[in-house]
C-alpha positions in Angstrom: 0.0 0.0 0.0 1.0 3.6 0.3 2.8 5.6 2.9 2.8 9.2 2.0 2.9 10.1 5.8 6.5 9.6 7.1 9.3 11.7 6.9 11.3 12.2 3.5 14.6 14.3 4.6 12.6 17.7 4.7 15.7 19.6 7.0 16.8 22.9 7.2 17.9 22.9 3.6 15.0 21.6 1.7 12.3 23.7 2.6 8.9 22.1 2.1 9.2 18.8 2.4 10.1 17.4 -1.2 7.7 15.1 -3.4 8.0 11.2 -3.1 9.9 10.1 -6.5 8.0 6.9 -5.9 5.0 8.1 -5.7 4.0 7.3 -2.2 4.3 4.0 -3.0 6.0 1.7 -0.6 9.0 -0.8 -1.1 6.9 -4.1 -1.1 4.3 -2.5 -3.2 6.6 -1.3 -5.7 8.3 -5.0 -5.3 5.3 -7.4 -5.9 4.3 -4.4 -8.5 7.4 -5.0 -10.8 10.0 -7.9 -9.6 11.0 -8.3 -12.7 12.3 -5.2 -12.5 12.8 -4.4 -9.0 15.2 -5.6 -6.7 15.4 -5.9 -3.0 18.2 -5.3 -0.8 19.4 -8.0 1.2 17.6 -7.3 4.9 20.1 -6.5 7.1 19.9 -2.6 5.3 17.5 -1.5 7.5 16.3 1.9 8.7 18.3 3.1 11.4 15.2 5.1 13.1 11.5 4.5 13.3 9.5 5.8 10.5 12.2 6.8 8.2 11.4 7.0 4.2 13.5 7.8 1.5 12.8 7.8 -2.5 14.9 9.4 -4.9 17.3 8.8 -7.9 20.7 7.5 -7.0 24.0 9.1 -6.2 26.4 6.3 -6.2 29.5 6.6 -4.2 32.8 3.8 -4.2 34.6 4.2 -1.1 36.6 2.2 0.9 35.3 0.5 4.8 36.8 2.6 7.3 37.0 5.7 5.7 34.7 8.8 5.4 36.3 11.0 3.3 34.1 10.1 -0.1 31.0 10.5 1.5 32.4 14.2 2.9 33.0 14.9 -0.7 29.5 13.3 -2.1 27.5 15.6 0.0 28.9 18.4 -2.0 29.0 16.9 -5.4 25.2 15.0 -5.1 22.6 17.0 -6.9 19.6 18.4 -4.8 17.0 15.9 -4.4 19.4 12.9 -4.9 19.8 9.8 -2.3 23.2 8.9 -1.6 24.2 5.4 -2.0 27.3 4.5 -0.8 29.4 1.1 -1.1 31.7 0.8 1.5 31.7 -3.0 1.9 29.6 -3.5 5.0 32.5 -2.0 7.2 31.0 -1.6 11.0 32.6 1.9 11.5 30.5 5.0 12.1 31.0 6.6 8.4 27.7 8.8 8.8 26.7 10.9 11.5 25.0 14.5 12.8 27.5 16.4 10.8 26.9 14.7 7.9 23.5 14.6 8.5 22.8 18.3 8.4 25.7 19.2 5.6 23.4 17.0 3.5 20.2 18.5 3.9 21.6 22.0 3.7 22.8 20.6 0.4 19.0 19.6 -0.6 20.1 15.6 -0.4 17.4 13.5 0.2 18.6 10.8 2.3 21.7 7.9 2.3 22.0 4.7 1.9 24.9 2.8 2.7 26.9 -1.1 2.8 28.5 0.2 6.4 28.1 1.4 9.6 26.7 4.7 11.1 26.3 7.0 13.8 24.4 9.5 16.1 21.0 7.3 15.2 19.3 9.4 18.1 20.3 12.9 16.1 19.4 11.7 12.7 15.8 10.9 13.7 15.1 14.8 15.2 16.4 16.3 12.3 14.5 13.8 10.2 17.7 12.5 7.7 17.0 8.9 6.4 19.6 6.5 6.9 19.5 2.8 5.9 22.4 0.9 6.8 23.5 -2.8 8.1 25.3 -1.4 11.3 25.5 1.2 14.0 28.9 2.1 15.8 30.6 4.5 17.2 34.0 3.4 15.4 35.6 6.3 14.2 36.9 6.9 10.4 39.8 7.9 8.5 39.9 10.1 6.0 42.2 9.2 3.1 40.2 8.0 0.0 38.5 10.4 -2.2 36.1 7.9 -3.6 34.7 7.9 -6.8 31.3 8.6 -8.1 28.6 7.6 -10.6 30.0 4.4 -11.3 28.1 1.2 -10.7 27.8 -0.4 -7.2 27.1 -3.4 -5.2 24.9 -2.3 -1.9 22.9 -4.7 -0.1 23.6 -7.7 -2.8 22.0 -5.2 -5.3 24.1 -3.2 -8.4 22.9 -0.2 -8.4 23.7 2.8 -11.2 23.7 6.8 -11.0 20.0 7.4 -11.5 18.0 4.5 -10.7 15.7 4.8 -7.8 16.2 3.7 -4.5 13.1 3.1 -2.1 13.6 2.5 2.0 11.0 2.7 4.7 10.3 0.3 7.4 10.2 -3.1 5.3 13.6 -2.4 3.8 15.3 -1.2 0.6 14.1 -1.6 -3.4 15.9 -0.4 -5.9 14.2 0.0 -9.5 16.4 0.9 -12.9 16.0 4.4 -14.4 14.5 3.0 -17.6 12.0 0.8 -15.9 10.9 3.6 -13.5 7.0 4.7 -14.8 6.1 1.3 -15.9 6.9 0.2 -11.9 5.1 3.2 -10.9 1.9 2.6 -13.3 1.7 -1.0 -12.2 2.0 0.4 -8.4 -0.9 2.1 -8.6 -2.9 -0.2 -10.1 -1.8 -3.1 -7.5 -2.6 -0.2 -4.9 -6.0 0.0 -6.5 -6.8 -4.2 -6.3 -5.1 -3.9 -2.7 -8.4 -1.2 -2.3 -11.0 -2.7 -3.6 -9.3 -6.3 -1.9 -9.7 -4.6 1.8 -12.8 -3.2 1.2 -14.5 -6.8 0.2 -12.5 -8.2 3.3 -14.0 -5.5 5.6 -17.8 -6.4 4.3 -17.0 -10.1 5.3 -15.2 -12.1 2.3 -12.6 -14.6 3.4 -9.3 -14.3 1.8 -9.5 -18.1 1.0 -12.5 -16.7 -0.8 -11.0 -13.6 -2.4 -8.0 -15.5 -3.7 -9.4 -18.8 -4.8 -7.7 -20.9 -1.6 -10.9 -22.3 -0.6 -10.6 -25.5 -2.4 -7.0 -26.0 -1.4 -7.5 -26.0 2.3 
C-alpha cells in the first residue's frame, strides 16, 4: 500500500518537504508491483530510526570500509534531491553521523543509503535524515580516500547505477532501474487500487480463502 505520511529528509535545507519520486508508493508494493524489475536489498539494510522513508534517484559513491572522506566529498558533489548510495563493503565503522547529516540536507540531499556502519542514530531521527544501513557504531573513520562517483555499485547484494531509484522505509530497501521507472510506478498504482478494492470486500466479510481462490486447497 501507500505511505505518504513519514518523513522524506525535509531539514533545514529543503524547505517544504520534497515530493515522493515513488509516488508514495511503498517498497513491497513497488516489489510485488514490478519484480522483474525491482530488486530488494538483502535485509540487514534496515532503517536506522522509526519511521524513516527515502525515495529518490541515485548518487552512487565507491569508497573504501573505514573511511569517510568520499561521503564528505558526495554531500557536496550530489545533486539536490538525490539519495546517496554508498558502497563501503559492509564495514561496522561510524561513516555517517550528525554532521553529515545536516551538511546533506543543507545541500537539498534526500537521504543515504549505505553497505557500512553509522552513527548518532538518536540525532538523525530529530532532524529527520533517512539512513539505511546494516550497522550502528561508534567506530571512528579515517579520511584518506577520495572515492569515486557515478559508477556502478554493489549495496545490499543489489548493483545499483547513478539514477535508478532507491526506495527504504520500514520493510527495507528496493531499488528499481531508471528506464523501468513509470512502468513500476503505473503498475504500483494499479496493484494499490486491487489492494483497495481487496480490503474493502475483506471489511464487508469475504474470506481471503475466498477472495484469492484458496478455498478448495484447504
Amino acid at each position: 500500500m501507500t505511505d505518504t505520511g513519514t518523513k522524506t529528509g525535509a531539514g533545514p535545507g529543503t524547505g517544504s518537504r520534497t515530493a515522493d519520486a515513488a509516488r508514495g508508493h511503498s517498497t513491497a508494493t513497488l516489489y510485488e508491483a514490478s519484480s522483474s524489475y525491482a530488486r530488494a536489498c538483502d535485509p540487514v539494510l534496515r532503517a536506522v530510526w522509526s519511521g524513516a522513508r527515502v525515495a529518490g534517484p541515485a548518487f552512487t559513491v565507491q569508497g573504501v570500509g573505514g573511511d569517510n572522506l568520499a561521503l564528505h566529498r558526495a554531500v557536496v558533489e550530489a545533486p539536490a534531491g538525490s539519495v546517496l548510495v554508498v558502497d563501503l563493503q559492509g564495514a561496522a565503522h561510524g561513516h555517517w553521523g550528525e554532521i553529515l547529516a545536516v551538511a546533506a540536507q543543507q545541500r537539498g540531499l534526500l537521504g543515504l543509503v549505505v553497505d557500512g556502519g553509522v552513527r548518532d542514530v538518536a540525532e538523525q531521527a530529530e532532524l529527520g535524515f533517512p539512513v539505511f544501513a546494516p550497522h550502528v557504531t561508534v567506530v571512528g573513520t579515517g579520511k584518506e580516500h577520495p572515492g569515486v562517483f557515478g559508477a556502478p555499485v554493489r549495496v545490499g547484494g543489489v548493483v545499483v547505477r547513478a539514477g535508478d531509484l532507491v526506495v527504504g522505509d520500514a520493510d527495507g530497501v528496493v531499488v528499481v532501474p531508471a528506464a523501468a521507472v513509470a512502468s513500476t510506478l503505473d503498475a504500483s498504482d494499479a496493484r494499490v487500487a486491487d489492494e483497495r478494492r481487496a480490503l474493502a470486500a475483506i471489511r464487508s466479510g469475504v474470506t481471503t480463502l475466498d477472495l484469492y481462490g484458496l478455498g478448495e486447497q484447504a
